[in-house]
C-alpha positions in Angstrom: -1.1 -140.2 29.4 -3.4 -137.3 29.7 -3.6 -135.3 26.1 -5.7 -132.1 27.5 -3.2 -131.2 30.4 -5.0 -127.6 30.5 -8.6 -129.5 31.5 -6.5 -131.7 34.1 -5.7 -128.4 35.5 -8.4 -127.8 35.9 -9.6 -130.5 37.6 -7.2 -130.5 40.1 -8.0 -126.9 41.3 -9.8 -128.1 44.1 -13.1 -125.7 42.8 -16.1 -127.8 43.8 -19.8 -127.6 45.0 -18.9 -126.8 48.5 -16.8 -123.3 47.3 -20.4 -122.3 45.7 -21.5 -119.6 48.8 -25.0 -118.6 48.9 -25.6 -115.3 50.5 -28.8 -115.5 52.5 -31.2 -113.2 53.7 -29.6 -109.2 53.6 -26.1 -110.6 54.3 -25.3 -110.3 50.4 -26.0 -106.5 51.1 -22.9 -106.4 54.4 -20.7 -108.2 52.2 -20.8 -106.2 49.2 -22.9 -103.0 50.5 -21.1 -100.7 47.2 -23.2 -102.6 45.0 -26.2 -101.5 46.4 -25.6 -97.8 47.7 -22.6 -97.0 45.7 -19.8 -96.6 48.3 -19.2 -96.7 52.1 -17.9 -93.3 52.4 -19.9 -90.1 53.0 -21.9 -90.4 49.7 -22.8 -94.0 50.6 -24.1 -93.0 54.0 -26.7 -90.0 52.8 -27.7 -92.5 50.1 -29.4 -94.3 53.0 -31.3 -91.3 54.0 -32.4 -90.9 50.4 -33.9 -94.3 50.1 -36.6 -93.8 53.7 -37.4 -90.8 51.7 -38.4 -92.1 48.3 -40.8 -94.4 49.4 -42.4 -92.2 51.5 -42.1 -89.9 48.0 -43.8 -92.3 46.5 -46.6 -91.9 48.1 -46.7 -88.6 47.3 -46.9 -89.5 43.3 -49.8 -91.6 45.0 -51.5 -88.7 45.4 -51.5 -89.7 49.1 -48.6 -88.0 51.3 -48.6 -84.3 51.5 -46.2 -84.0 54.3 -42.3 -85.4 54.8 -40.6 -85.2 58.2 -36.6 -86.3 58.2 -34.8 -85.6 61.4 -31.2 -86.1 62.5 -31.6 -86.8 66.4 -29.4 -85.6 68.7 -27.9 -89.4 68.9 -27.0 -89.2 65.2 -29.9 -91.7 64.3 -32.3 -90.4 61.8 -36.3 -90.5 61.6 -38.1 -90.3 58.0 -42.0 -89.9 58.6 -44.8 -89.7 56.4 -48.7 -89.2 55.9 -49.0 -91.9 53.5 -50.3 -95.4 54.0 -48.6 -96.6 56.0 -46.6 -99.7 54.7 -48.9 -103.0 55.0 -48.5 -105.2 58.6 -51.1 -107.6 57.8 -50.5 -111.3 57.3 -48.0 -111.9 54.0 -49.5 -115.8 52.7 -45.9 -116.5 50.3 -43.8 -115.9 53.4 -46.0 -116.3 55.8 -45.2 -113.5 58.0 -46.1 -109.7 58.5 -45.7 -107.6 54.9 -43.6 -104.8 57.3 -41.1 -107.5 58.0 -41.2 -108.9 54.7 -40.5 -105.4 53.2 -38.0 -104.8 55.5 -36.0 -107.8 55.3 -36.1 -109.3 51.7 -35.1 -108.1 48.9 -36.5 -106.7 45.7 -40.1 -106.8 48.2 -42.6 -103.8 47.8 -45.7 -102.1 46.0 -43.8 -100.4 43.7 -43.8 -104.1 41.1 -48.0 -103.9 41.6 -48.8 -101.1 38.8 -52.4 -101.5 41.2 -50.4 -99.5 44.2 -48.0 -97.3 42.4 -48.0 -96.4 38.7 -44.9 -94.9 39.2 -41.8 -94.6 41.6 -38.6 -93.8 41.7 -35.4 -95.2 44.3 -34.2 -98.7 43.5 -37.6 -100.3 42.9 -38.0 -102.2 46.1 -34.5 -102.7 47.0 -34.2 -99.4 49.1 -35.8 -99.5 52.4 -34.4 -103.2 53.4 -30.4 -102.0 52.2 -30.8 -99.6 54.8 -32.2 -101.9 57.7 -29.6 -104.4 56.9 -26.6 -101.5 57.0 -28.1 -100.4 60.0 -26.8 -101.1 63.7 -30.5 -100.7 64.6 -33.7 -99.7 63.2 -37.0 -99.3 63.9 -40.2 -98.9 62.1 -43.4 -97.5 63.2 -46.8 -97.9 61.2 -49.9 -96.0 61.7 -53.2 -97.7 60.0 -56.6 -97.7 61.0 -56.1 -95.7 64.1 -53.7 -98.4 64.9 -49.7 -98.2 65.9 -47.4 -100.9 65.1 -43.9 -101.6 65.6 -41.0 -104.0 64.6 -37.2 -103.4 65.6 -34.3 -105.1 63.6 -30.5 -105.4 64.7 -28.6 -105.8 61.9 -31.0 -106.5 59.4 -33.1 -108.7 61.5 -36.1 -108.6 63.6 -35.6 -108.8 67.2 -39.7 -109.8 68.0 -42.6 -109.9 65.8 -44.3 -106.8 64.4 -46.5 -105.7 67.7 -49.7 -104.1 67.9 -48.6 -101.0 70.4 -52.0 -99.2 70.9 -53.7 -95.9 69.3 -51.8 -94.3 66.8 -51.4 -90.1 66.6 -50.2 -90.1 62.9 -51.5 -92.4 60.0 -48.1 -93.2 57.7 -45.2 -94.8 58.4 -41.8 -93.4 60.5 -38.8 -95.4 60.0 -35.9 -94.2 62.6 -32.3 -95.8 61.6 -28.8 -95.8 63.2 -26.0 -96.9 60.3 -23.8 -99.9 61.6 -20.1 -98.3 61.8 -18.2 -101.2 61.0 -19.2 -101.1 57.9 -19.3 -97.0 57.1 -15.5 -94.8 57.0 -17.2 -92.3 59.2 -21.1 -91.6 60.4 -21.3 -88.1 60.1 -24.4 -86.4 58.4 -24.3 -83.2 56.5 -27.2 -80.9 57.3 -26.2 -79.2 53.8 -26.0 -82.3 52.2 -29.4 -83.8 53.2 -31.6 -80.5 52.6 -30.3 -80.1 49.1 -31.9 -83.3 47.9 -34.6 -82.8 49.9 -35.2 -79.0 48.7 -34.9 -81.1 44.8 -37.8 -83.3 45.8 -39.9 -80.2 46.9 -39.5 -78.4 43.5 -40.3 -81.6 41.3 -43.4 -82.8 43.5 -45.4 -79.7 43.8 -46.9 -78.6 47.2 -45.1 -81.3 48.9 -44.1 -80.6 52.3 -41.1 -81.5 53.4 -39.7 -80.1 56.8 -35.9 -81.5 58.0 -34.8 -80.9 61.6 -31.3 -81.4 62.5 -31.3 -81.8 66.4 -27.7 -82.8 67.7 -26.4 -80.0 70.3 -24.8 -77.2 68.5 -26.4 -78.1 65.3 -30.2 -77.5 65.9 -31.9 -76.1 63.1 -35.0 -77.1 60.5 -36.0 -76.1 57.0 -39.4 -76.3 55.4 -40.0 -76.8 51.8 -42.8 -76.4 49.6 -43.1 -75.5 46.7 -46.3 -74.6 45.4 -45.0 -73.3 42.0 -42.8 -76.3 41.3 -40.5 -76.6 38.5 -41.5 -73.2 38.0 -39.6 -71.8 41.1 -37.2 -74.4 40.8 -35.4 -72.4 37.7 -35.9 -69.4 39.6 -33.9 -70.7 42.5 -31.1 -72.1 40.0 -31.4 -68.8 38.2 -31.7 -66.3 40.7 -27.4 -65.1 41.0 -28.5 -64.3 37.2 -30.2 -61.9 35.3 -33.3 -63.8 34.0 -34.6 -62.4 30.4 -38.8 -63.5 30.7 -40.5 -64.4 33.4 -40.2 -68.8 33.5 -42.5 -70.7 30.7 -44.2 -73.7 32.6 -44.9 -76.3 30.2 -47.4 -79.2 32.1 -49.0 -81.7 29.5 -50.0 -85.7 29.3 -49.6 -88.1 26.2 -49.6 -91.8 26.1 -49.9 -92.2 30.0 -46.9 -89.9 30.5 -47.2 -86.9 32.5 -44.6 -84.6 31.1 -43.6 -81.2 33.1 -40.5 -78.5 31.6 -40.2 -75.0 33.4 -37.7 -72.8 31.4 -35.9 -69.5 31.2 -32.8 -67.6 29.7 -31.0 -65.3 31.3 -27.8 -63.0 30.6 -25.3 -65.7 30.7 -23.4 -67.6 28.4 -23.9 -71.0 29.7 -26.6 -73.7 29.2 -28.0 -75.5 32.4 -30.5 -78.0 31.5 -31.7 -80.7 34.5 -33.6 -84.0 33.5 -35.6 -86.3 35.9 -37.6 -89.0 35.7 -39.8 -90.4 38.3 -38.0 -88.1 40.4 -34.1 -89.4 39.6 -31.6 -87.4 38.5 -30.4 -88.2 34.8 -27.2 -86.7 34.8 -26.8 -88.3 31.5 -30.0 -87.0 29.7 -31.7 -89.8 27.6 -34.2 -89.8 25.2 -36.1 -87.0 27.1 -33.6 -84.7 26.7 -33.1 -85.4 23.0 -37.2 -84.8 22.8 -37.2 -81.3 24.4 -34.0 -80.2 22.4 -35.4 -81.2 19.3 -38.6 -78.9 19.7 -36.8 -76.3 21.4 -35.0 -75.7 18.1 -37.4 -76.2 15.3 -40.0 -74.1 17.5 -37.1 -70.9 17.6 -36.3 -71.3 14.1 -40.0 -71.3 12.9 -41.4 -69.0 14.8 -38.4 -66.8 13.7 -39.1 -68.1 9.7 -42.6 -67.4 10.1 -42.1 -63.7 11.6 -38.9 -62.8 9.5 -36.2 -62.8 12.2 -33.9 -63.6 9.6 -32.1 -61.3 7.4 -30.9 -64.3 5.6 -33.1 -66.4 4.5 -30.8 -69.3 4.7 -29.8 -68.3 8.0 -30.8 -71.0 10.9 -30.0 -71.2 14.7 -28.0 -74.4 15.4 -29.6 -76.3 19.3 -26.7 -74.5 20.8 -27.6 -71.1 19.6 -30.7 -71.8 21.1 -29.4 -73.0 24.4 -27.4 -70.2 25.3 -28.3 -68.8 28.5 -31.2 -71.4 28.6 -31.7 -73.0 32.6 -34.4 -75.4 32.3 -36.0 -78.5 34.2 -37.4 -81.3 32.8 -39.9 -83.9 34.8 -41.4 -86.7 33.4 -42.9 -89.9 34.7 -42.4 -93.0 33.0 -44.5 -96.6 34.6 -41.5 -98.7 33.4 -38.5 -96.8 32.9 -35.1 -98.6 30.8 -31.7 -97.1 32.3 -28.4 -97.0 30.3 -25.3 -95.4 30.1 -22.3 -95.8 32.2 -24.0 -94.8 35.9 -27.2 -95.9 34.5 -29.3 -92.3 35.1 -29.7 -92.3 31.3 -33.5 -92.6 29.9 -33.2 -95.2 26.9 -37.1 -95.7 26.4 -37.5 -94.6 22.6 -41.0 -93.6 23.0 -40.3 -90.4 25.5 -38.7 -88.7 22.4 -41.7 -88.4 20.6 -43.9 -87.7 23.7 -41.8 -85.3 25.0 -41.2 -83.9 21.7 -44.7 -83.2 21.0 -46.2 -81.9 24.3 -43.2 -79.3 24.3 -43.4 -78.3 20.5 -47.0 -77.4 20.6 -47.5 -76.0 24.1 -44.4 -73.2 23.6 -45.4 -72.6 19.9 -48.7 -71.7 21.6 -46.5 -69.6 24.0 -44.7 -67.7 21.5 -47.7 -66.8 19.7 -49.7 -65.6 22.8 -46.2 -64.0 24.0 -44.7 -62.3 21.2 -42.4 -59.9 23.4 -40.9 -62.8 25.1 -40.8 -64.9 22.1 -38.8 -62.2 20.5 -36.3 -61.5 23.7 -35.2 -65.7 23.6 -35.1 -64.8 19.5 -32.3 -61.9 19.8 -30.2 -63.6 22.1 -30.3 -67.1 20.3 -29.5 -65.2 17.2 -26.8 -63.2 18.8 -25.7 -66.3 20.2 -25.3 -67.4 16.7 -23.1 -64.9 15.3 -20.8 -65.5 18.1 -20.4 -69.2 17.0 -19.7 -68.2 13.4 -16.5 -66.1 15.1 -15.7 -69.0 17.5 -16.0 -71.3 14.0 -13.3 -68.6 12.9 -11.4 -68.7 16.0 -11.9 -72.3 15.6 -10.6 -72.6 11.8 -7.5 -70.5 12.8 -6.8 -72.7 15.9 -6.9 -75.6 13.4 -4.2 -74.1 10.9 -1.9 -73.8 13.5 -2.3 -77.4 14.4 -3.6 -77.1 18.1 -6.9 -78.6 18.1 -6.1 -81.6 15.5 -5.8 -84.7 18.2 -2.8 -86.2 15.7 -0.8 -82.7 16.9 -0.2 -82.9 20.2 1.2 -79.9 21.8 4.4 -79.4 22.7 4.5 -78.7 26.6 2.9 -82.4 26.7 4.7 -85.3 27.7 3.2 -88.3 26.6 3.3 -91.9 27.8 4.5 -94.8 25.7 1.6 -97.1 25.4 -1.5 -96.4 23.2 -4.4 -98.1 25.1 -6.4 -95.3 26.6 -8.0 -97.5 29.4 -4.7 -98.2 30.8 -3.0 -94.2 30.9 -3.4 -91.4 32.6 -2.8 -87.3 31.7 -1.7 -85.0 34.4 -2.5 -81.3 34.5 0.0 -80.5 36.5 -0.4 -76.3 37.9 3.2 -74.7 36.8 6.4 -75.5 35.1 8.0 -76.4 38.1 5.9 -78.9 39.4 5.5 -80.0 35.5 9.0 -80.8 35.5 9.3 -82.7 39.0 5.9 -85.0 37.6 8.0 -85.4 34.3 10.9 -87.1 36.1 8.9 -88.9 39.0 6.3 -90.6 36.4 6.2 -94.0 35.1 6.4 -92.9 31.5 4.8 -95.7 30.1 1.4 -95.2 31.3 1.5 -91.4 32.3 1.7 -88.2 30.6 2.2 -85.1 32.0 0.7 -81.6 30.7 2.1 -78.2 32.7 -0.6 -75.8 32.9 1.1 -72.2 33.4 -1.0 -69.6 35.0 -4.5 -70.1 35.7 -7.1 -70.5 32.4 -9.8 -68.5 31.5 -13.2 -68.8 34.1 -15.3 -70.1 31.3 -17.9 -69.2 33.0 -17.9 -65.7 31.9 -16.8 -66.2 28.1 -18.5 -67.2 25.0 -16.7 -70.1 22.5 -15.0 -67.6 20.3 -13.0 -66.3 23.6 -12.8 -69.5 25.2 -11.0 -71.1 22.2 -8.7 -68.4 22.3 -7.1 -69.3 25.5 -3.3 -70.9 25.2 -4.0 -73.6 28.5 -8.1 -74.4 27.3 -6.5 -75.1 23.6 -3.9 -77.6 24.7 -6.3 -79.6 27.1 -8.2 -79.8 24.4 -5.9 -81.2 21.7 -4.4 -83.4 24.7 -7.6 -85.4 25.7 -8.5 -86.1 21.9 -12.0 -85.7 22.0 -12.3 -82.5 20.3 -14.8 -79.5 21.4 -18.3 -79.6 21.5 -18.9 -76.9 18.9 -19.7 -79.5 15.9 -22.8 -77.8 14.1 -21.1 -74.3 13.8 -21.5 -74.0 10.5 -25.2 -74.5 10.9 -25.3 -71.4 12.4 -25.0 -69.4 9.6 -25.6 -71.3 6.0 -28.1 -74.5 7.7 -30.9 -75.1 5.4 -34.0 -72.9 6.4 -36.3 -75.3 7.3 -35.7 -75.0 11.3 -34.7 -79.0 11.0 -32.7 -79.4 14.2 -29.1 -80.3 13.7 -27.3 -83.3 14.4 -26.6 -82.3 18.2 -30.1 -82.6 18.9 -31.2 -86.2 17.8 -31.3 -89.2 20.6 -28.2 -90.7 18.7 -26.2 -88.4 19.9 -24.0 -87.5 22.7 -25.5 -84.6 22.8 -22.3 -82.4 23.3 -20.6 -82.9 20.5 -17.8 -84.7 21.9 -16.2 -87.9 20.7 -15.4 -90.3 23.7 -13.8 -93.1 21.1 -10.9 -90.6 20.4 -10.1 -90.2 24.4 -6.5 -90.7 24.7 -6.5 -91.1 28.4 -9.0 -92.6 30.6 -8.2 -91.0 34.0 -7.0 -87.2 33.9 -5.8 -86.2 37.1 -5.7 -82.5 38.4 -2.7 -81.6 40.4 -2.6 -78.2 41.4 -1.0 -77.1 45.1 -2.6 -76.9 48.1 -2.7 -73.2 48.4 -5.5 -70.5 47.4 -4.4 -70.4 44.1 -4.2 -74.1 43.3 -7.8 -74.3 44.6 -8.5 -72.0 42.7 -7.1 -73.5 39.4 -8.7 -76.4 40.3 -11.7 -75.1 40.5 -11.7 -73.0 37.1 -10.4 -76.6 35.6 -13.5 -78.3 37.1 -15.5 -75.4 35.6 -14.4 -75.9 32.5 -14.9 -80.0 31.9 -18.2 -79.7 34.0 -19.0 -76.6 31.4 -17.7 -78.0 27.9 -16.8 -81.6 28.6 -19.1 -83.2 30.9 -19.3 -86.6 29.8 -15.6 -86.4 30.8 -17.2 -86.1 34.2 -20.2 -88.3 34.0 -18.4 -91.6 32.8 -15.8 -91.1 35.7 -12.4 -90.1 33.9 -11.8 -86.6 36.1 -9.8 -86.7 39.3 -7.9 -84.6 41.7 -4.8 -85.7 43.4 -3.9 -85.4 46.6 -0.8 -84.5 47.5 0.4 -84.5 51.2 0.9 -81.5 52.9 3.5 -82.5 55.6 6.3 -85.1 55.8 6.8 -86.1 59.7 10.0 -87.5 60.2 12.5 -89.0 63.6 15.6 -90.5 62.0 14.8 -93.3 59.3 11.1 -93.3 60.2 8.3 -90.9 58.1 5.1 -90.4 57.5 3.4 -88.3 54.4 0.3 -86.6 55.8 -2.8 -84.8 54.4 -3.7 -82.6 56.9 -3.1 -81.2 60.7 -5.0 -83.8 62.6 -2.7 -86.4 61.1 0.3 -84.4 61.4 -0.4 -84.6 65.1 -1.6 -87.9 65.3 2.2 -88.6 63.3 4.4 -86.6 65.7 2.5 -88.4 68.8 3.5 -91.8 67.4 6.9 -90.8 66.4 7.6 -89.3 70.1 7.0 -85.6 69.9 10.7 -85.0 70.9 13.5 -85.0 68.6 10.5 -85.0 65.2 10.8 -83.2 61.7 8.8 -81.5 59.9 8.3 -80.1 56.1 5.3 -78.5 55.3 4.8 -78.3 51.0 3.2 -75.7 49.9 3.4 -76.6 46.5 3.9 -79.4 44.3 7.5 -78.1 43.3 8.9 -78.4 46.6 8.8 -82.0 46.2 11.6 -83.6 44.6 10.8 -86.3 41.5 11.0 -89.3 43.8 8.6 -87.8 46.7 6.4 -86.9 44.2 6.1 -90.0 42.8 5.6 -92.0 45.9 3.3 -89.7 47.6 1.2 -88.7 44.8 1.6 -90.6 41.4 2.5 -94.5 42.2 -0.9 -95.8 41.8 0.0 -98.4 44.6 0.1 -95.5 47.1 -1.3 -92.6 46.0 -5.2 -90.9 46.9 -7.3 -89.5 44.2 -11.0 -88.0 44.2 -12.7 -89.3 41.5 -15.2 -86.2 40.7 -18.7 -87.1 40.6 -22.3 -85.6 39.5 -24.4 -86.9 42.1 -27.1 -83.3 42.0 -26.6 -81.7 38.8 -29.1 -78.8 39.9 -26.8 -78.4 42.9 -23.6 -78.8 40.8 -24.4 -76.0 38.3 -25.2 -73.5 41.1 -22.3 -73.7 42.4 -20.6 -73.5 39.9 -22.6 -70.2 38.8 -21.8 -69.2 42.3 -18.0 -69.3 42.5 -17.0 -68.5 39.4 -20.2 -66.3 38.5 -20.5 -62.0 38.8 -22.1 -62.4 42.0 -19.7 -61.5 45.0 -22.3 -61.8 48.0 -23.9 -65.7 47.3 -19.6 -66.8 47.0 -19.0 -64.7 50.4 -22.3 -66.4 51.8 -21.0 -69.8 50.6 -17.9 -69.3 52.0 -19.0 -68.7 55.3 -21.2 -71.7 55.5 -18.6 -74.5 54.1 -15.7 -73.0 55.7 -15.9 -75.3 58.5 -15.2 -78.3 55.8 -11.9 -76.8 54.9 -9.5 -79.1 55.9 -6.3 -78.2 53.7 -5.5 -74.4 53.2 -3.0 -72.6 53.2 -3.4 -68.9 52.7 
């Protein structure tokens, strides 16, 4: 009689040797291609365009490439060319075949693991360039060295021939042309706008890099040429430049330990702080131990220069890091020859010794700057400090929020409905646009995992408003005390009674978040926007996006913000319907259904819907689409935002115009 029946079991499952599969070649890459670009959808696709590019970038950090060619041909394929190297075709020993196939065609191949060839590099370290032969239908890649062409095709990942000796080269570098396979992409269709915005990033943080894209499908033809002579310097002029600007920008440039460390800064009239952090070219949207370097100098440089020259009335008086931030846009590059990654999309710098390197280089080179630019010195010193009295009213603001009960996560607001269960990972909140369509989410919910908070009118554009106002607004207050995190304005108090020795606060060490928020206390971990698909939902949406992006953006960078997506017709012919989401399915709907004798509704807002509709077309997670919203540029994502919901009329009209054709659901 067998004693251990739950081994037995196991036993019997019929799991042997022969279910073990083992992925050869770049097939793992077809089978699970999200692992190694991050999706198949549009974001996917341009990450393939990216990962040509950084190797040819790397050559650049080289000291070798000067110029970058990418081109979207008129047959939707796309060319990446460079005056680098050219990537080795000789005779590889190990695998004993040419290095341009190896590269090409095996994985975690490349230079970038010999320190000898590149010090530094950035992209995913030698995984890049063969991920995009292997999601590619066809590719090709051409080598110029010696005076010498070369050229290898691949279908699928694999070589048709040999690499072959073609003749004379005209260029020395390499030009890799690719067409992405479309079985395994939603939709090949490139983005000019989308393209040339990274591409116009790489410019600014490799100065006098050239890098010229060309968009040549019929009706499309156009090219851009970047370089940047000025780099990071002119980079915060172009995020700035729908601002006022205070100072001309400070350009920081210095080298300690082997790390090349470059910040470009200036304030302008704004409220709002917009610092950008690379390393080895990559965006860390989470910051790191780079970040925590440069705040920490940025605020015990202000306060001592502003000890040293009297600044204070109050001798105990001391600007907190976000007194010193205010208005602050500022870009910071460094290189690092073995960077460590954490966080939750891994873009955050853990290596403990950047702090200090960073901290150092920055401290001395704008405590030089102060003294040599008094003037300045003292315009960044009166708007930090003025900065700082506005905290000590939004600590007041804050303090009589507090005694009413609405910022205190264990008093919930009232309009909220909560869910039943108490584990965050498995709820979700809805900010639902009206008390209407609050009320129809109320009754269509499954209340045991969602909660539903009506929003009514639209919020304050936080964009415009210091704390002290922004606290003071009914809708910002009850998100606030809803999600559970609290508010990132924990060192107010520093503001005004901090000791005097310019120590930066608690906001500003590596340890911590860095905006104050706690992410343990999150009560939900998806919270869903659900406004209507009319101007003013978008427009709700958008002042709600402005808001987490501006005040909670961890919210955003560890993936718990979405937008719903409601349908905007229901086609119906008798017992048979369809829930659509825009017009081409609406036609593609009334086609299949017969055209004569078909229904139609069209919802112009979430109200219209009754509880059960709402549920099943929105809300049931079984059938329901959501966006989950994403920092993939957070240059690019701060001007934006600065340009709707900033003073500047003409750069919104001007982005209007150019995105309007990517409108698909509006109704005016």
């Amino acid at each position: 009689m067998n004693n251990n029946p739950v081994l037995d079991d196991q036993n019997s499952s019929g799991y042997s040797a022969s279910d073990i599969q083992v992925l050869k070649g770049l097939e793992a890459v077809r089978r699970r291609p999200a692992m190694y670009i991050g999706d198949i959808g549009e974001r996917g696709l341009h990450h393939l365009i990216y990962e040509v590019v950084d190797n040819s970038v790397d050559e650049a950090l080289a000291g070798i490439c000067t110029k970058i060619e990418v081109t979207i041909k008129a047959d939707n394929s796309v060319s990446v060319r460079d005056n680098g190297r050219g990537i080795p075709v000789d005779h590889h020993e190990e695998e004993n075949r040419s290095a341009l196939e190896v590269v090409m065609t095996v994985l975690h191949a490349g230079g970038k693991f010999d320190r000898e060839s590149y010090k530094v590099s950035g992209g995913l370290h030698g995984v890049g360039v063969s991920v995009v032969n292997a999601l590619s239908e066809w590719c090709k890649v051409e080598v110029g060295r010696g005076g010498d062409l070369y050229m290898q095709e691949y279908r699928i990942g694999d070589p048709v021939a040999p690499v072959k000796k073609m003749g004379t080269a005209d260029f020395r570098g390499t030009r890799t042309t690719f067409f992405p396979d479309g079985t395994i992409f939603t939709k090949v269709e490139w983005r000019f706008d989308i393209v040339t915005t990274r591409l116009r990033e790489l410019a600014y943080l490799n100065r006098g890099l050239e890098i010229i894209a060309r968009d040549e499908r019929p009706g499309e033809e156009q090219e851009q040429i970047f370089k940047f002579d000025g780099g990071l310097a002119q980079f915060v002029t172009y995020l700035d430049e729908n601002r006022q600007a205070l100072h001309n920008p400070i350009h920081i440039m210095g080298e300690r330990d082997g790390v090349p460390v470059e910040v470009a800064m200036e304030w302008n009239d704004s409220y709002t702080e917009n610092v950008c952090t690379y390393v080895n070219n990559i965006n860390t949207v989470e910051g790191g131990t780079h970040l925590a370097g440069f705040k920490s100098a940025l605020t015990r440089t202000l306060n001592t220069y502003a000890l040293k020259n009297q600044l204070f009335k109050n001798d105990k008086f001391v600007l907190s890091g976000d007194d010193c931030r205010e208005g602050l846009t500022a870009v910071i590059s460094v290189m690092v020859a073995e960077p460590q990654f954490e966080g939750q999309t891994k873009t955050k710098l853990g290596n403990s010794e950047i702090k200090g390197i960073v901290e150092t280089v920055m401290g001395e080179q704008l405590s030089r700057f102060f003294e040599e630019n008094p003037g300045t010195a003292r315009k960044i010193l009166d708007k930090s400090i003025s900065a700082a009295r506005a905290r000590d009213a939004a600590r007041k603001a804050r303090e009589l929020v507090r005694r009413k009960g609405a910022l205190e996560s264990g008093d919930l607001p009232g309009k909220l409905a909560d869910c039943s269960r108490n584990d965050p990972a498995s709820t979700e909140l809805y900010l639902v646009e009206g008390d209407s369509a609050g009320g129809s989410a109320k009754q269509g919910r499954d209340r045991s995992f969602q909660a539903i908070l009506p929003l009514r009118g639209k919020i304050l554009n936080v964009e415009k408003a210091r704390l002290d106002k922004i606290l003071g607004n009914d809708s910002i207050r009850t998100i606030i005390a809803a999600v559970g995190v609290g508010f990132g304005i924990g060192d107010i108090e520093s503001s005004s009674n901090g000791n005097a020795n310019g120590k930066e606060s608690q906001d500003d060490s590596d340890s911590a978040n860095g905006d104050g928020l706690d992410y343990a206390r999150l009560r939900y971990h998806k919270i869903i926007i659900m406004t209507d698909a009319d101007v003013d939902g978008a427009h709700i949406r958008t002042l709600l996006l402005t808001f987490f992006y501006r005040h909670m953006q961890g919210l955003i960078t560890r993936g718990h913000i979405y937008i719903a997506q409601p349908p905007l017709y229901r086609v119906w012919k008798g017992k048979e319907e369809h829930w659509v989401f825009n017009d081409e399915e609406r036609e593609r709907a009334t086609e299949r259904l017969g055209v004569k004798g078909v229904q139609l509704q069209r919802y112009k807002g979430l109200g219209e819907m009754n509880p059960d509709q709402l549920w099943m077309t929105t809300m049931d997670p079984t059938r329901r689409s959501m966006q989950k919203v994403q920092i993939d540029d957070a240059a690019s994502a701060s001007k934006l935002f600065d340009i709707l919901m900033g003073d500047e009329v003409e750069p919104r009209r001007a982005f209007i115009e150019q995105n309007a054709k990517y409108v698909r659901n509006l109704d005016v």
